[in-house]
C-alpha positions in Angstrom: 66.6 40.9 -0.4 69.3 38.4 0.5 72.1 37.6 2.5 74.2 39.0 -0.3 73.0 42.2 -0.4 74.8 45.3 1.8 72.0 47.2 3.3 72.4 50.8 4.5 70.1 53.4 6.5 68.7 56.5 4.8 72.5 58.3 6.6 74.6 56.0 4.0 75.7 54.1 7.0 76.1 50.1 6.8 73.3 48.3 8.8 73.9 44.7 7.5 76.7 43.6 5.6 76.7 41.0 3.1 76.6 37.5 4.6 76.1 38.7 8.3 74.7 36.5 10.2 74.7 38.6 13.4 71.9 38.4 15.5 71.5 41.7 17.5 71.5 41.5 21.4 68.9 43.4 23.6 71.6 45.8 24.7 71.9 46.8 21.0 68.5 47.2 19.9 68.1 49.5 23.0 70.9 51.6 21.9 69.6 51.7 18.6 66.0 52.5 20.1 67.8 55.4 22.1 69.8 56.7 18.9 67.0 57.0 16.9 65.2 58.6 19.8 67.7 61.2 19.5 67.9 61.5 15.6 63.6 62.0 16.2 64.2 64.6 18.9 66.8 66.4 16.8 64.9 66.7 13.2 61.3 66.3 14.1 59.8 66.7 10.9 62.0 63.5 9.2 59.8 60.9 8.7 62.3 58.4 7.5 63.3 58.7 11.2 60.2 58.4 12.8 59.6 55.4 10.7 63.1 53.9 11.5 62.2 54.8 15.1 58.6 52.8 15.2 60.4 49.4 13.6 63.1 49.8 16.5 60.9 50.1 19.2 58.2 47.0 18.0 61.6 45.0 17.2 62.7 45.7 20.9 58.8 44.9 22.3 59.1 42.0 20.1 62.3 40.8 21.7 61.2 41.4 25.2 57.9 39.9 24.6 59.9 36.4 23.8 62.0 37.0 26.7 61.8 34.2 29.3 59.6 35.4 32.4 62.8 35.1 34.5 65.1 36.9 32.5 62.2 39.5 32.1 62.5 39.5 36.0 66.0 40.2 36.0 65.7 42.8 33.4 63.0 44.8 35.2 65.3 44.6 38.2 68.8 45.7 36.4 66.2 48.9 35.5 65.3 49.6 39.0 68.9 50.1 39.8 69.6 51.9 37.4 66.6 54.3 38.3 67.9 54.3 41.9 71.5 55.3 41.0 69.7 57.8 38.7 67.6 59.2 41.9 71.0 59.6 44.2 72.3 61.8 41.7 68.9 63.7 41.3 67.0 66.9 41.9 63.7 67.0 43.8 61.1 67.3 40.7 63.6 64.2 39.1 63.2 62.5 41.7 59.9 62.1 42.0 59.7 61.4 38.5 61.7 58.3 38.9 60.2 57.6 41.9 57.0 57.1 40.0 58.8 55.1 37.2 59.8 52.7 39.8 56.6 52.0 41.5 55.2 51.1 38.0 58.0 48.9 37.3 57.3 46.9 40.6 53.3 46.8 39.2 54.6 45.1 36.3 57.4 43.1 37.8 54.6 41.8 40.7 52.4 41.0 38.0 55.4 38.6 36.4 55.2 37.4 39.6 51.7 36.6 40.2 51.5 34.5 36.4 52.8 31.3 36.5 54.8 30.1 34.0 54.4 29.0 30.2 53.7 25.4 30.2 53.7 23.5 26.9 49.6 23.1 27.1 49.5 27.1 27.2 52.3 27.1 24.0 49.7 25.1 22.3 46.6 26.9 22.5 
């Protein structure tokens, strides 16, 4: 495959156009994680979805496995917020869900806090 090639998902819709160069944000890949999650949830027996599905979601580990462990920081707390606006406008039983989702996201965040940074020794081993 090359750069001049259009490519297109199984749908007929344009992922790539010819000579793109675009380089997807995390906000995107997310969204596209979250679509697919849908397309899954609606036709569970298409595998060309599931598969689509499973190359999102190691694309997005992948990009938030190369994320600086600041902006990893950041992220995990942009989530929280979002988890507490999402528990103001909750019921009991969603609450507590999200409650739970939130102390695990402080375990991982306080273990991002607890390693010390990538030095160019650890790069090299």
């Amino acid at each position: 495959m090359n750069n001049y090639t259009n490519i297109y998902d199984v749908d007929g819709n344009i992922i790539r156009k010819a000579g793109d160069n675009h380089k997807f944000t995390l906000e995107e890949v997310e969204k596209l994680v979250d679509d697919l999650t849908e397309k899954v949830r609606q036709n569970p027996d298409n595998q060309v979805y599931k598969t689509y599905l499973n190359n999102a979601q190691k694309w997005l580990f992948n990009m938030y496995n190369n994320m600086s462990t600041e902006d990893l920081k950041k992220r995990i707390s942009l989530l929280q917020d979002t988890i507490q606006e999402g528990k103001d406008n909750a019921n009991e039983l969603e609450q507590k869900n999200l409650e739970e989702i939130n102390k695990i996201m402080d375990e991982f965040k306080a273990q991002y806090d607890e390693k010390p940074e990538n030095t160019e020794e650890d790069s090299n081993e």
